[in-house]
Residue, then its C-alpha position, 0 to 999 in steps of 0.5 A: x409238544x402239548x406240555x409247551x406254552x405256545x408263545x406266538x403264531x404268524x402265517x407264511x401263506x398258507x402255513x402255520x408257524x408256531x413259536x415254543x419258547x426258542x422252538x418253531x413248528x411249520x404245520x401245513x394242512x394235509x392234501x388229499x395224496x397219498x404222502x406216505x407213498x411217496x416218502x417211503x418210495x424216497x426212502x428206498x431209493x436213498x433219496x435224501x434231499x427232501x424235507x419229510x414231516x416229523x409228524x403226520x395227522x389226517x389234517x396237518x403235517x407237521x415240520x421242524x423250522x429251518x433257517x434258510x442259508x443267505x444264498x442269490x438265486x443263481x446259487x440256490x439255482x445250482x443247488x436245485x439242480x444238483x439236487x434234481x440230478x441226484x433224484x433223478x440218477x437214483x430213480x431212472x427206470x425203463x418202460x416200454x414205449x406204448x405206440x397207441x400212446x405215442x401218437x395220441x400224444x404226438x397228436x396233442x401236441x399237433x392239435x396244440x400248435x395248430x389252435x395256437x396258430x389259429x388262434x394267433x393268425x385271427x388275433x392278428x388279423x383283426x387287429x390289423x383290420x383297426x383304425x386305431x390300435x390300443x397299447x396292448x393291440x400294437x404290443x401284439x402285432x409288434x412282437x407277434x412274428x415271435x410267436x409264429x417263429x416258436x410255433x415253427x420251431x415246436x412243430x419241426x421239433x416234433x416232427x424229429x421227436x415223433x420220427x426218433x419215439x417210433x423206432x425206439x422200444x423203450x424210454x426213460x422214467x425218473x421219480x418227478x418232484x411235480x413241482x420244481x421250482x425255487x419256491x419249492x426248494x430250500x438250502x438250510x443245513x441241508x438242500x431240500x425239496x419241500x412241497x412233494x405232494x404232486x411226486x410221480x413217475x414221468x419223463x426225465x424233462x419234466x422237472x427241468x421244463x418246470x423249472x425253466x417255465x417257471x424260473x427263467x427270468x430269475x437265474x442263468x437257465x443255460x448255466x443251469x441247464x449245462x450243469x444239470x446235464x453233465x450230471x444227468x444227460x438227456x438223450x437226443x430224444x429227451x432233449x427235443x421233447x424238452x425243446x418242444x416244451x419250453x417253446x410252446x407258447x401259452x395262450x394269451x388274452x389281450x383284452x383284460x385291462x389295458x396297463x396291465x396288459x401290456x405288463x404282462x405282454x412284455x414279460x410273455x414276448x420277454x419269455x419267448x426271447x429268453x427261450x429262443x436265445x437259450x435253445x441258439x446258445x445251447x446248440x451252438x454250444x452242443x455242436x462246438x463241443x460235438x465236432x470238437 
């Protein structure tokens, strides 16, 4: 590589290209993360499906450039999923559930719900105490019952999740990519996750409940969701602690810039509904398919 003339570079975010005569090179700087751990836990699980530098210095990491096949969303999606089911297959491993554990995260999450609820309740309150409302006040106060309904959900759902953890003594690990989404997956001559250096052992949901967070309005997220499980299927408990994740809202501030606001209200309220009508569509789905 040093005998080679570089004959030009551009930058994709915060990766170098460099061009060598007809040959491209991604060099991206090095994290603080122990990446060789990860390839070689990888490597022994005969995960293949993840792009790995041909070249590692303290600084950079250095990889071959590879032409991205022209596929929609909804195909890359697919590939994603499969990908991410094939991981996860070859990965699972059982621990024994820690109870003290256990409740201090059923704990977490309780304490989470109930200062959203607060949160919300005095946000709402105080708007409705106005004269006159800004756009972005009576967006809010439009939409907020949405709010309070995933709040319910979430709560009820934890409580049959906590009542399920109690009784069990063990639960499911897989090896996470930590940040799965599609900015992070490639399809080129092979499917790739890029981007590992968050990889870790966790939940079989977290992936998924990334994914969905992240990419919801982009893809058929039920479509993906039925063909990631008839690959790797959840258990009922896996599958309310997937529910209580993706309905969980996020805390909002209105108050920032008023156009803006109001932008990024309706894609929060948007999210709220894309996730109601998936959890409704897949249950129905789920129970049809269980009486029958």
């Amino acid at each position: 590589m040093k005998d080679k003339t570089i004959s030009k570079y551009t930058y994709l975010k915060n990766i170098k290209v460099l061009t060598y005569n007809d040959e491209k090179v991604l060099i991206k700087r090095k994290k603080k993360y122990d990446l060789e751990k990860i390839y070689k836990y990888l490597d022994d699980h005969n995960i293949t499906n993840y792009l790995k530098p041909f070249k590692m210095t303290d600084k950079n990491l250095y990889f071959n450039y590879l032409d991205k096949r022209v596929l929609s969303t909804d195909e890359l999606a697919k590939h994603l999923v499969y990908a991410l089911s094939d991981l996860q297959n070859k990965t699972t491993t059982y621990k024994e559930i820690d109870k003290d554990k256990l409740k201090e995260e059923y704990d977490n999450f309780n304490n989470r719900i109930t200062y959203l609820e607060e949160y919300y309740f005095t946000l709402q309150d105080m708007i409705e105490n106005k004269v006159y409302m800004a756009p972005s006040e009576y967006l809010f106060i439009r939409n907020v019952s949405i709010i309070y309904q995933a709040l319910n959900y979430a709560k009820s759902t934890l409580e049959s999740w906590y009542k399920l953890m109690k009784e069990k003594k063990t639960e499911r690990y897989v090896y996470c990519h930590g940040k799965c989404e599609l900015s992070h997956f490639i399809s080129a001559d092979y499917d790739y996750f890029i981007s590992l250096e968050n990889a870790h052992l966790g939940r079989p949901t977290e992936d998924f409940v990334r994914f969905f967070k992240t990419n919801c309005n982009d893809t058929d997220m039920l479509s993906n969701f039925k063909y990631y499980q008839h690959r790797y299927h959840y258990t009922e408990e896996e599958y309310l602690y997937f529910l209580i994740n993706i309905t969980i809202p996020i805390k909002i501030d209105i108050y920032k810039s008023s156009l803006n606001k109001c932008v990024e209200l309706v894609d929060f309220f948007d999210r709220l509904k894309i996730t109601s009508d998936f959890i409704l569509k897949n249950d129905k789905d789920k129970h049809h398919y269980e009486k029958h």
